[in-house]
N, C-alpha and C positions, 0 to 999 in steps of 0.2 A: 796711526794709519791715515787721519784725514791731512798731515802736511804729506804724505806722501804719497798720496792720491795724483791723478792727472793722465792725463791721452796716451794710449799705447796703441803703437801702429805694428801689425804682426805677418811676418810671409814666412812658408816654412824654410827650412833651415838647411842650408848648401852643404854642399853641391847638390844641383840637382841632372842629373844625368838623364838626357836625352837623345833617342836615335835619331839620325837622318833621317828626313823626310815626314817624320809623323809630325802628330799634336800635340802640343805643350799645354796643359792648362797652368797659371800659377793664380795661386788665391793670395788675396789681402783682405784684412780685415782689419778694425780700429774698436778700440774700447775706453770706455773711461771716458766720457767726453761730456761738451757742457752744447746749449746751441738744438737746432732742429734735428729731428730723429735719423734723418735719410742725410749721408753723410756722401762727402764728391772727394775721386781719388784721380791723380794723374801719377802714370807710368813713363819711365826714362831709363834709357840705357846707355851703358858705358860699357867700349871693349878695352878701352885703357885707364885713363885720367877721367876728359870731358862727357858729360850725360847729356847723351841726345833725347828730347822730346819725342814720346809716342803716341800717347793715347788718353784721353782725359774724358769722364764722365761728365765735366760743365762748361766746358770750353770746346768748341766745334775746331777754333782755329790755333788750339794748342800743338795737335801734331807740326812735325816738324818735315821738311820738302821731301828729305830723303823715306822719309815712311809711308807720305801721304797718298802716293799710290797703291802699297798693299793697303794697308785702313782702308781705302775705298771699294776694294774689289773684295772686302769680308776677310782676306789672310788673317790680317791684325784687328782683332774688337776684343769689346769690353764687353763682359757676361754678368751684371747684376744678382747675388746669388740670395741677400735680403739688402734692408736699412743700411746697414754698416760693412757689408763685405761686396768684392768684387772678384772675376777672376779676369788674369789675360790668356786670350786666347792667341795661339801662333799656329796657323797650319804651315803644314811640308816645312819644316822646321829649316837652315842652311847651317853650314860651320858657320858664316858670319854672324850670325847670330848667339852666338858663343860669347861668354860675357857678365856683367852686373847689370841686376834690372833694380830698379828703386821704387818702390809704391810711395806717396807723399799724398797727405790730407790736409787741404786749407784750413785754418785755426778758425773754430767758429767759439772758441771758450773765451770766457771774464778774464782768465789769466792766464798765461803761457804755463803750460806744466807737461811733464811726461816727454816722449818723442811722438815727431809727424811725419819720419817717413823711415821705412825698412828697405836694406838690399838682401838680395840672393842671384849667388853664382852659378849659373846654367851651364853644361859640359856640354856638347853635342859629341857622338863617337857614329861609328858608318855600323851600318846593317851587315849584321855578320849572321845573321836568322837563318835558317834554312829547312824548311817542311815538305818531302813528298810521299808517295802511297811506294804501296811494295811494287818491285820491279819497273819501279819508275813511269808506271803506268796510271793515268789521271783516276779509274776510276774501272770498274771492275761489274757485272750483275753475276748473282748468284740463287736459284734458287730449289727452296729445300722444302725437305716437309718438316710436319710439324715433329717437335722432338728431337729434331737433328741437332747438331754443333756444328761451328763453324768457328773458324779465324780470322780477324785481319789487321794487317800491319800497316805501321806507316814509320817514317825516318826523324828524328826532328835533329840538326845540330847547329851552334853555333861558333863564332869567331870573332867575337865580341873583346875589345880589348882590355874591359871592365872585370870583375867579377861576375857573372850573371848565372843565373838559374834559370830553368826550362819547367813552365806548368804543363801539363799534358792532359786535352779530355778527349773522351770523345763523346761522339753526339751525335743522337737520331733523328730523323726527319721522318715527322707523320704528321701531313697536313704542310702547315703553312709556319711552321715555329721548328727552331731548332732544343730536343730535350738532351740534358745529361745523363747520360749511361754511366762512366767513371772515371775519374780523374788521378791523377799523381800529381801533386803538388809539387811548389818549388819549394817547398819546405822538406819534400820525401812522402809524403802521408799518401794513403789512398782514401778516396772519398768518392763512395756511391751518390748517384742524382735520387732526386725524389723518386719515388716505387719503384728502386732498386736495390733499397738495402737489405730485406730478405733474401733475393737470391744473392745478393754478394756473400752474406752470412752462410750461405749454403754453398755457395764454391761453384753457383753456377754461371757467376759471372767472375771472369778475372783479367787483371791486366799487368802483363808482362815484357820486362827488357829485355832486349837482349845485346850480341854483336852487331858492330856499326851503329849503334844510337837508333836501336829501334822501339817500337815498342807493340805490343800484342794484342788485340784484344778476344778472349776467347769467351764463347757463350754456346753452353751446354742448355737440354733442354729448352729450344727455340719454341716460342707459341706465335700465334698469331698478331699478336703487339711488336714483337720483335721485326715484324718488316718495314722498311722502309728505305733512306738512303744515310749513309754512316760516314761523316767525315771526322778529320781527327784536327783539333782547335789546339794551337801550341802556342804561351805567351812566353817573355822575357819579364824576367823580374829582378831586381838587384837594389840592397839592401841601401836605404838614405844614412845621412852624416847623424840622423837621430834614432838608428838602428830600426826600421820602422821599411817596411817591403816597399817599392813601388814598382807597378807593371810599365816597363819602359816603350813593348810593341807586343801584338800579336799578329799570328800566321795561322790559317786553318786551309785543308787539302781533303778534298771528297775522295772514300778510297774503296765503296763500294755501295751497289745498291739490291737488296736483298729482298727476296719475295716470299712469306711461307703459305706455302698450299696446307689448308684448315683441312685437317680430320674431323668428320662430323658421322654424326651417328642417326639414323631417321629411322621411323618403322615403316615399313613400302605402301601401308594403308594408311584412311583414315578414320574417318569413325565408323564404326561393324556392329551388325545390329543383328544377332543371332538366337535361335529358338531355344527352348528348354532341350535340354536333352542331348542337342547338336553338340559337336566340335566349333573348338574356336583354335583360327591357325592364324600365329601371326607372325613378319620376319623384321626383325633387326638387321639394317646394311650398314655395313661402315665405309664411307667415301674416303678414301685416300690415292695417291698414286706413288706410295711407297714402293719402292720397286724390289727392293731388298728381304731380306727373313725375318719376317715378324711373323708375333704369334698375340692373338688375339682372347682378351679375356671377358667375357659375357655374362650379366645379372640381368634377372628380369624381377621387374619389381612392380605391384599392385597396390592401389591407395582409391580409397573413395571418394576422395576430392583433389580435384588435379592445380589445387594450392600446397598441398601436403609435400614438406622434405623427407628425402631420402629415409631419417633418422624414425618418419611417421608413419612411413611404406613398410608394406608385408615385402617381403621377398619372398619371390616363388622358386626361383630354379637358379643355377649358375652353375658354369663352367669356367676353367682356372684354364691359363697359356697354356697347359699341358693336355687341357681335351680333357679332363674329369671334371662330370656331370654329378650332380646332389640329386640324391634317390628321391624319389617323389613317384606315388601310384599312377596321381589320375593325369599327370603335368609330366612331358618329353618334350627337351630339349637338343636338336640336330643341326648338326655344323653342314650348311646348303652347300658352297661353295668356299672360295677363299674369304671373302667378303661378306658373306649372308649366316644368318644364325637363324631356325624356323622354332618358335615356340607353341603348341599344339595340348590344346586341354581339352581332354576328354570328358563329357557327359556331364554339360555345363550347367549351371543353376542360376536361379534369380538374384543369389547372392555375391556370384560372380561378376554382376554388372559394376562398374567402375571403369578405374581409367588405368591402361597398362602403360610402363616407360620402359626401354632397357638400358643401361650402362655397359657402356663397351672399355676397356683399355688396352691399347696398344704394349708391347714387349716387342723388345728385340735384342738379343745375343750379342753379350760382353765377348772382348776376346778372352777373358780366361775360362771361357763357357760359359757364365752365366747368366741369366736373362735380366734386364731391367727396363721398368716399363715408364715410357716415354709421354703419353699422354692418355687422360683418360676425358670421353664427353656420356654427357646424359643427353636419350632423344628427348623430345615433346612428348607428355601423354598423350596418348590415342583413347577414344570414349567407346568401352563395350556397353551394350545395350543387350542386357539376353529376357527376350520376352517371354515370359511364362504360356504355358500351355494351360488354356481355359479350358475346363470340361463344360460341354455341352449339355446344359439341361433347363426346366420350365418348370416355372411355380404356381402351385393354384391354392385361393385360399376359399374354401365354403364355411359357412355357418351350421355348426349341427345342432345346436340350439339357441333360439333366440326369443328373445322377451315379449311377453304379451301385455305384460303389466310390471311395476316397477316392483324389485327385489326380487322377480324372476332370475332365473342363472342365464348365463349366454357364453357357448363354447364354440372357438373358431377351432380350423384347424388347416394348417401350413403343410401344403405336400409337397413333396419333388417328384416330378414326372418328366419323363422322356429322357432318363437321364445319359448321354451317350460318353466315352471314350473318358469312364475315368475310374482311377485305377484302383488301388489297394492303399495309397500314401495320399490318397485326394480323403477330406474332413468338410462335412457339411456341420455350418451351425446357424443360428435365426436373430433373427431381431425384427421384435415389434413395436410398431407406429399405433399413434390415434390422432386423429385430425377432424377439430370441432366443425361443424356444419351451424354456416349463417344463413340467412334467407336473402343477406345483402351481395353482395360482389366482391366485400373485404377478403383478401389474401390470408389465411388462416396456416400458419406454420406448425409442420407435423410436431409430436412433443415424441419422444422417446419412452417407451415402457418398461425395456426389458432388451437386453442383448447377448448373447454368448460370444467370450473370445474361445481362443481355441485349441482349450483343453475343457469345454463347456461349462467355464464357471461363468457362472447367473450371475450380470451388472444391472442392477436396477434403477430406473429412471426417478424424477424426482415425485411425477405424481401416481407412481405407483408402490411404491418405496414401501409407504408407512401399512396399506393397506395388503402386501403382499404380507410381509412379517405379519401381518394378523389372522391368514390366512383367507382372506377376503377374493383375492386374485389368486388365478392357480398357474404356474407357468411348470409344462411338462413336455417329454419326447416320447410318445405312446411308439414308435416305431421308426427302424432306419432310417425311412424317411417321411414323418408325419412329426409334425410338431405343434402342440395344443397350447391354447390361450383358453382359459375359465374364469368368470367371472362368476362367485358364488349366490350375489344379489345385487342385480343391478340397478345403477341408479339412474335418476334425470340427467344427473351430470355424466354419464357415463353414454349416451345419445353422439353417434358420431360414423366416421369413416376409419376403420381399420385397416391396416393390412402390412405383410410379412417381407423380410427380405433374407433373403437364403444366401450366405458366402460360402466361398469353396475353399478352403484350404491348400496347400501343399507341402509337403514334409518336402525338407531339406534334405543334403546327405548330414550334416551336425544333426540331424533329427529336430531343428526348429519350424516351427508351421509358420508358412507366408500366407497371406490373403491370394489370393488369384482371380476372382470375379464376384459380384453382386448380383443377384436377380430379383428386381422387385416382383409382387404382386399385384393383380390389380385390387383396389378399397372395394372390402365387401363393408355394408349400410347397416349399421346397429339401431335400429329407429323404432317408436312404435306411438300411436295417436292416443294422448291426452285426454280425457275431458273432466272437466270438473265433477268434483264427487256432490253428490245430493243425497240428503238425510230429511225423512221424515217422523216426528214425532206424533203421536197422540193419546190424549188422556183422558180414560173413559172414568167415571164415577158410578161402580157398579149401584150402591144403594140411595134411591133419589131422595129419601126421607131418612133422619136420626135426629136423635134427641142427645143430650150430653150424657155422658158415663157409657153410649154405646159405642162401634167397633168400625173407626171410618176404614174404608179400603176405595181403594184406587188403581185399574191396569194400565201400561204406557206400552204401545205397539209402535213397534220401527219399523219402517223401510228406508230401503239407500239401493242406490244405482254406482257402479261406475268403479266399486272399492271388493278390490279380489279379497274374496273368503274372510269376511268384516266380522268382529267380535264388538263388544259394547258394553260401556263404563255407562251407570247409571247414578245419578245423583239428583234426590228428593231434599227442593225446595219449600221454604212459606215464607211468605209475605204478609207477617202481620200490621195489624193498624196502627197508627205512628202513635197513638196513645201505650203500646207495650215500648216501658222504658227498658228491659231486659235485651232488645236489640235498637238501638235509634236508629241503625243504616235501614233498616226496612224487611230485608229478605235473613232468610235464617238457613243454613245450611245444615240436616235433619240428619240423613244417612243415605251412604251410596255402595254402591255396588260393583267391582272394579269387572275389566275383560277378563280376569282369571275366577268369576264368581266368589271375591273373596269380600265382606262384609263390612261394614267400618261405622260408627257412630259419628260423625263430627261434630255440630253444635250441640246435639242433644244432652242437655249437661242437669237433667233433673234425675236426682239418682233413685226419688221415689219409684219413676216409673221406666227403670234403664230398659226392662224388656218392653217397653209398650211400645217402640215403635217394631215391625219388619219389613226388610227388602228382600224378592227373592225372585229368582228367576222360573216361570214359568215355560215357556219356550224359547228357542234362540233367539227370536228376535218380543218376547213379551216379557213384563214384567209387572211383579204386583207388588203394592204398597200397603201395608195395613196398620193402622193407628187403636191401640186398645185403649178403653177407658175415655176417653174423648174430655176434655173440659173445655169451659168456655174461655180458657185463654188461648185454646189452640185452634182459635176462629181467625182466616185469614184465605189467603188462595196459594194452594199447591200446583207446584208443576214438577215436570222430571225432566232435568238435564240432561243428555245422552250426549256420548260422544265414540264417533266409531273410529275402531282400531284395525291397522294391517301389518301382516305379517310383515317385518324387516329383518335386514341382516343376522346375522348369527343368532336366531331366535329370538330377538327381540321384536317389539312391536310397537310399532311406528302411527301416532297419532294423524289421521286424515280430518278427521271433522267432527263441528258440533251441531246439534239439535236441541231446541228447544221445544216444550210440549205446548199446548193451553192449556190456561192454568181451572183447579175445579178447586170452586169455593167452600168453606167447611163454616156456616153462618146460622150460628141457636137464636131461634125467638124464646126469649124468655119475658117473665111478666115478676119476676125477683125482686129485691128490693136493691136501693141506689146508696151505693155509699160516698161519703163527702169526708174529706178531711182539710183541718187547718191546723196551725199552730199559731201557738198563745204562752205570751210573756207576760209575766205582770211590772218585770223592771227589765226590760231591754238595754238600760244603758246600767253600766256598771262601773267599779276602780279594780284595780291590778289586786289579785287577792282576794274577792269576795267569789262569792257562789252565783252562779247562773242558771236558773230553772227556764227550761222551756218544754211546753207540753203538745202533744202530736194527739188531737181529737179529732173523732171518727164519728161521725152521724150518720142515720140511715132515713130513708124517705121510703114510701111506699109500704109493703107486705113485711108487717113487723114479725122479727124470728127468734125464736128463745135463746140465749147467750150459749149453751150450747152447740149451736145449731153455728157459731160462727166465730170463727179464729183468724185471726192476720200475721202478717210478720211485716216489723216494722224495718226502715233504716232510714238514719239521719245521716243527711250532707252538707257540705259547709261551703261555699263559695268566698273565697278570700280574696272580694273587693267588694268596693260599692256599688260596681254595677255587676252584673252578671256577664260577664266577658272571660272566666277560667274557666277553666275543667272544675267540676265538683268534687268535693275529696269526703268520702267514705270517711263517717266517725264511728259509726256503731250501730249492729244492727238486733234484732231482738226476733225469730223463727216462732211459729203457731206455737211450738213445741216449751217455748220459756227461754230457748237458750239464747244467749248473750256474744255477742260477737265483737271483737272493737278491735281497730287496725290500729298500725303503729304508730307512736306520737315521737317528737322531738321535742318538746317543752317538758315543763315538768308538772303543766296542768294536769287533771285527770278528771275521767267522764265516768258515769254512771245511765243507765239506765234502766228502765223498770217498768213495769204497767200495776198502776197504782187504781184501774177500776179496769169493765168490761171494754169501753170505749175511750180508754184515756193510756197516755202514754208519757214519763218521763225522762225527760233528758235533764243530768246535773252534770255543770263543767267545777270544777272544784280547782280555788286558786287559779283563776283567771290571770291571762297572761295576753300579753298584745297580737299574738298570732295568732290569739281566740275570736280575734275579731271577724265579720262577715255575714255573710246572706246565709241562714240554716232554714233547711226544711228538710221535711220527711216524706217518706215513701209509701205505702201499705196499701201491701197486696191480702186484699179478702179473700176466706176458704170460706164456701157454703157449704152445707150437707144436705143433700138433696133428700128425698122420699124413701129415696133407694139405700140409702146411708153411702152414698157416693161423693165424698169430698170435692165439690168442685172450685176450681181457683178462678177469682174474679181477675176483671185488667187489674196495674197498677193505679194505683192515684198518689198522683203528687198535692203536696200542699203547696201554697203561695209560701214564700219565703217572708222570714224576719227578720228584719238588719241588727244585730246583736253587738253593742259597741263600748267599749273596752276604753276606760278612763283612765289617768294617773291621780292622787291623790296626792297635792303637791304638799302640804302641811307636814304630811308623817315623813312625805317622801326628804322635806327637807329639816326635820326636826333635829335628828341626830347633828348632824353634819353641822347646823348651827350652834348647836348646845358646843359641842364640841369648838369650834372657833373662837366661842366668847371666852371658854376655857381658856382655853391656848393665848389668848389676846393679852388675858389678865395677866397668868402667869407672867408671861414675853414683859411687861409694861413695868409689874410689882423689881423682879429682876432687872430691868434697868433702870429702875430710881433706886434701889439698893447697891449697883454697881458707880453710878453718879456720887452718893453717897459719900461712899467709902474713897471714891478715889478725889474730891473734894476735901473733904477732910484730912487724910495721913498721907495721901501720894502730892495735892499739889498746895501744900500751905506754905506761905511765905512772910516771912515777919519785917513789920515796916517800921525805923527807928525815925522819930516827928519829934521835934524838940516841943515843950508844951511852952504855950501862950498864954497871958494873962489876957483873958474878956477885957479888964479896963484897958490895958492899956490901945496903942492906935494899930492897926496892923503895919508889920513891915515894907518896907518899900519891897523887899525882894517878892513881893507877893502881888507888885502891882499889876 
């Protein structure tokens, strides 16, 4: 393939047959070539032998004299069509012109190869074409209505002395272009133009030959597209020497111009805006000037949104070309005139509002009688507007009860008054507002409570919601027309502007209820004046003298301002002396007395004397305290806490306020004797293991008392650090009584205690352990017995603490553990000089063979 590579020069392929007078183009083109891209061609012709010079791409003064005046005046040029191709152009073509043309390309390659120049033989023959309209007439108007058919013809023949064939179109004129309707080719075919091949498919467009070389064009079914001017485009075609068409000339002849008058369909209104109840009349006209027997067919159709197709639309009424009308009660449909159709709805509704259309289509009468319908249009919606009928009436909203004090009730109530011109299908229902009240200017937006739609189911709002279901809020309709709002206990939050809005209903003929109007109320003022509640206490100490073992009593008288129908929780305090370790905080909380006079012990936690204290209520607002038995440890200052209660919602009762009393002091002079206590080690320091004695002694001073005459109850506590910085932890405690008390341990130490004289007390930790370590001291609380043989209980006394400290014993501790090592050493040591041993001797002996030497003689050389 690459020896036979090289330049080919190409024109197509003769003859080529051309008419008189027209334009010849011929193309040349070159391939295969070596040199710059943009390639230069010169043209020459011959009608016999010699080739005349015509026309050259690089050379100005290549033509030749006899040609150089068409080249100048444009007949004869060159047409550049890319890089390497040309065409020659020839207008009004002559017979002398008949002949060999040569295209030739300057060598711009390395090496001569291929060919550089092509001829083709041109035919010229006369115009034998011939194209006119029917009856020899230029051009023709015609106009029709919509739907009509029409005809028209034109001639085309020729006398051509070639073979030739006749293409045939025709073509519309709308606007400023000419379109294809349909064509016959010079092949035989027909071929529809663009948006014409469905009706060619349908037969409503066709094109037909006839006698004399005619041809037809018929078009059923005309619309509004269809007008315009119609001529008929007729080429010459005749097949090349490489079997391949070419169009040698064409003829076209204007042969009519067509007008169609639009059928259009409008409703004679526009938009209509009619009352409940009224008539709605509307008419459909159909503009035509059909002059002939048509029969007109009519739909009327309804859609809520005047974007909605046909396919979305209600249809209401229609009548068929025959004048039968579709049964419908309240909807009559009436043929006005030839032209007018009236559509007329009786006792119209709010539902009805929307947008009406109608669609009309035209018919008209086959001759073999039967009707076929020619065109059909849809109007514009038109917008009905049907305004409901508001019944006439006024709302008033009062207050039949309203709050004085808070969890009071408060009942509105919502009337309809005045109510005019409404009927049996008119539905009242309510909804209520609350709207907070500021003292500023801020905009405060209503909240919603409560609303009925309308079949009166109750929609509840959000901040009434939870308290309705509880039945807190009452929402009712005591009367046709009174409608109640209750609030069972009113609150602070509950302080505001209310008020009612009444809608009106209307039943549909479907039986659906529309709204039709709102009527507010004016805010009636939910309010009532605050003031803070005041509580008085006081605390009288009926008896001004007592001794211990007698019967203290104490009354607390309230008063309060300000607190509807007040009830009152009573609770007796003491405040004893910071030396009672039984309470460190100070105050002691004794027994109280709730708002339902129900009784309660709280700290009171001595069970010798459970009944010795009472609280009881003397009158509503008195009460008395009485203390039996009295001792001197219940020396300190009492008070009575009160706190007053108000009635709240669903029977409960709602705290307002506290009171506190002055306090009345309960203080024996005695002249007793003093007791002291310490604690005593005689080895405070100890090892892990041994025993720890420590003893809790009790001295007395003053008024000495016989050993029965006095009992204690002791308890030891351990502080588990070197300083006094923890909680004290409870080891064991020892009651007047003997009994023995000891809390729980996590070691596997253990404690004893005991009283080993009148005024002596021991404690034994047994098997000391490290957690035994810390600060111990003891407690004890003296019982006197008075003259009266009345036990009375002295303060506590604490002892000074003893640091009690907990040794290891390293000797024992590491006795074992050594003995044990030295063991183990020995063994380990004897066993590997017995494994050395052995494996010395039979595992690594080696026998060394030494020839023997005489002592006299000299030693060997080999030994030097």
């Amino acid at each position: 393939l690459a020896f036979c590579r090289g330049r080919i020069v190409r024109v197509p392929k003769g003859p080529l047959i051309r008419v008189l007078g027209t334009e010849v183009v011929i193309p040349c083109s070159v391939s295969d070539y070596d040199g710059p891209s943009e390639q230069n061609f010169d043209w020459e012709f011959s009608r016999e032998t010699d080739f005349v010079r015509i026309v050259s791409t690089w050379d100005s003064t290549f033509t030749s004299e006899e040609y150089q005046k068409r080249v100048d005046h444009g007949d004869i040029k060159l047409r550049r069509s890319s890089n390497d191709a040309v065409e020659l152009v020839i207008r009004n073509i002559q017979p002398t012109d008949q002949g060999r043309y040569k295209c030739s390309t300057p060598s711009t390659d390395a090496t001569v190869q291929g060919n550089y120049d092509a001829e083709v033989q041109v035919k010229v023959i006369s115009d034998g074409l011939s194209v006119s309209g029917s009856k020899a007439r230029s051009s023709m108007s015609l106009r029709l209505s919509e739907g009509d058919s029409f005809k028209l013809r034109c001639s085309a023949i020729t006398t051509s002395p070639e073979h030739t064939h006749l293409h045939v179109t025709w073509q519309i004129k709308s606007g400023l272009t000419w379109r294809d309707i349909l064509s016959l080719t010079h092949e035989g075919k027909f071929q529809p133009g663009p948006g014409y091949e469905e009706r060619y498919r349908n037969g409503d467009i066709r094109l037909d030959t006839g006698a004399n070389d005619t041809y037809r064009l018929s078009v059923s079914q005309a619309s509004s597209l269809d007008g315009g001017a119609y001529r008929c485009l007729v080429s010459e075609w005749v097949r090349g020497a490489d079997s391949s068409w070419q169009k040698i000339q064409e003829k076209s002849v204007e042969i009519a111009s067509v007008a169609i008058q639009r059928t259009d369909v409008v409703i004679s209104t526009s938009n209509v805006s009619v009352t409940e109840r009224d008539s709605l009349d509307l008419t459909c006209n159909i503009t035509t000037d059909r002059s002939g027997i048509f029969q007109a067919e009519v739909t009327w159709y309804f859609s809520a949104s005047p974007d909605d197709t046909l396919s979305d639309a209600q249809v209401l009424l229609s009548m068929d070309h025959d004048s039968v009308v579709s049964d419908s009660t309240l909807i009559s449909l009436s043929h006005v005139d030839r032209n007018s159709y009236r559509l007329l709805v009786r006792d119209v509704d709010v539902e009805d509002s929307g947008y009406y259309f109608c669609q009309a289509a035209v018919w008209v009468p086959l001759h073999n009688g039967s009707w076929h319908k020619v065109v059909e249009r849809t109007s514009a919606p038109v917008s009905v507007v049907v305004t409901a009928l508001e019944p006439d009436y006024e709302v008033f909203l009062n207050a039949s009860k309203t709050p004085k004090f808070s969890d009071d009730p408060t009942e509105l109530n919502c009337r309809i008054t005045n109510a005019q011109d409404t009927e049996a299908n008119i539905r009242f229902t309510v909804s209520w507002y609350y709207r907070q009240r500021l003292r500023s200017d801020d905009v405060v937006t209503e909240e919603l409570l409560a609303t009925m739609d309308a079949d009166w189911t109750l929609l509840l709002g959000d901040r009434s919601r939870e308290r309705t279901q509880n039945g807190e809020i009452i929402f009712s309709k005591k009367a046709v027309d009174t409608f109640s709002l209750r609030i069972q206990w009113t609150s602070e939050s509950d302080r505001g502007d209310y008020f009612c809005v009444i809608s009106a209903w209307s039943r549909h003929r479907n039986n659906s209820w529309v709204k039709s109007r709102d009527v507010t109320s004016a805010p009636v003022s939910v309010f009532w004046a605050t003031q803070d509640y005041t509580l008085t206490v006081e605390a009288v100490k009926l008896k001004p003298f007592f001794v211990a073992g007698h019967t203290f009593e104490m009354t607390c008288k309230v008063s309060s301002k300000n607190i509807k129908t007040p009830r009152y929780s009573v609770l007796i305090t003491a405040e004893k002396p910071l030396t009672d370790q039984s309470n460190p905080n100070g105050t002691t909380r004794i027994i109280s007395l709730n708002q339902d006079s129900v009784v309660r012990l709280e700290d009171w936690t001595d069970q010798t004397r459970v009944d010795g204290v009472v609280l009881e209520k003397v009158q509503e607002n008195e009460f008395r305290y009485r203390m039996y038995q009295t001792q001197i440890s219940d020396a300190g200052l009492y008070r009575c806490v009160v706190t007053a209660w108000s009635p709240g919602g669903g029977g409960m009762w709602r705290e307002a306020v506290n009171g506190l009393s002055n306090p009345i002091q309960i203080d024996f002079q005695t002249s007793g004797p003093v007791f002291n206590v310490s604690v005593h080690s005689d080895n405070p320091t100890i090892y892990q293991g041994e025993l720890a004695d420590l003893l809790c002694i009790v001295t007395t001073e003053g008024m000495a008392l016989e050993p029965d005459d006095m009992s204690f109850d002791v308890s030891w506590f351990a502080v588990r650090s070197f300083v006094l910085d923890r909680e004290p932890v409870l080891l064991a405690s020892l009651d007047r009584r003997g009994i023995v008390t000891q809390s729980r341990r996590n070691g596997s130490s253990d404690l004893s205690l005991e009283r080993i004289s009148t005024l002596e007390f021991r404690l034994r930790v047994h098997g000391c352990e490290d957690h035994d370590f810390g600060n111990h001291y003891c407690v004890v609380t003296p019982w006197v017995r008075s003259a009266t043989g009345v036990w009375q209980r002295e303060p506590d006394i604490k002892a000074k603490p003893i640091f009690l400290s907990v040794k290891m014993d390293v000797l024992n501790a590491f006795k074992y553990p050594l003995l044990i090592g030295i063991g183990l050493a020995t063994v380990i040591g004897l066993l590997s000089c017995l494994i050395g041993y052995c494996s010395s001797r039979w595992c690594c002996k080696k026998e060394v063979q030494e020839t023997r030497r005489e002592r006299r003689r000299l030693m060997s050389m080999e030994m030097d």
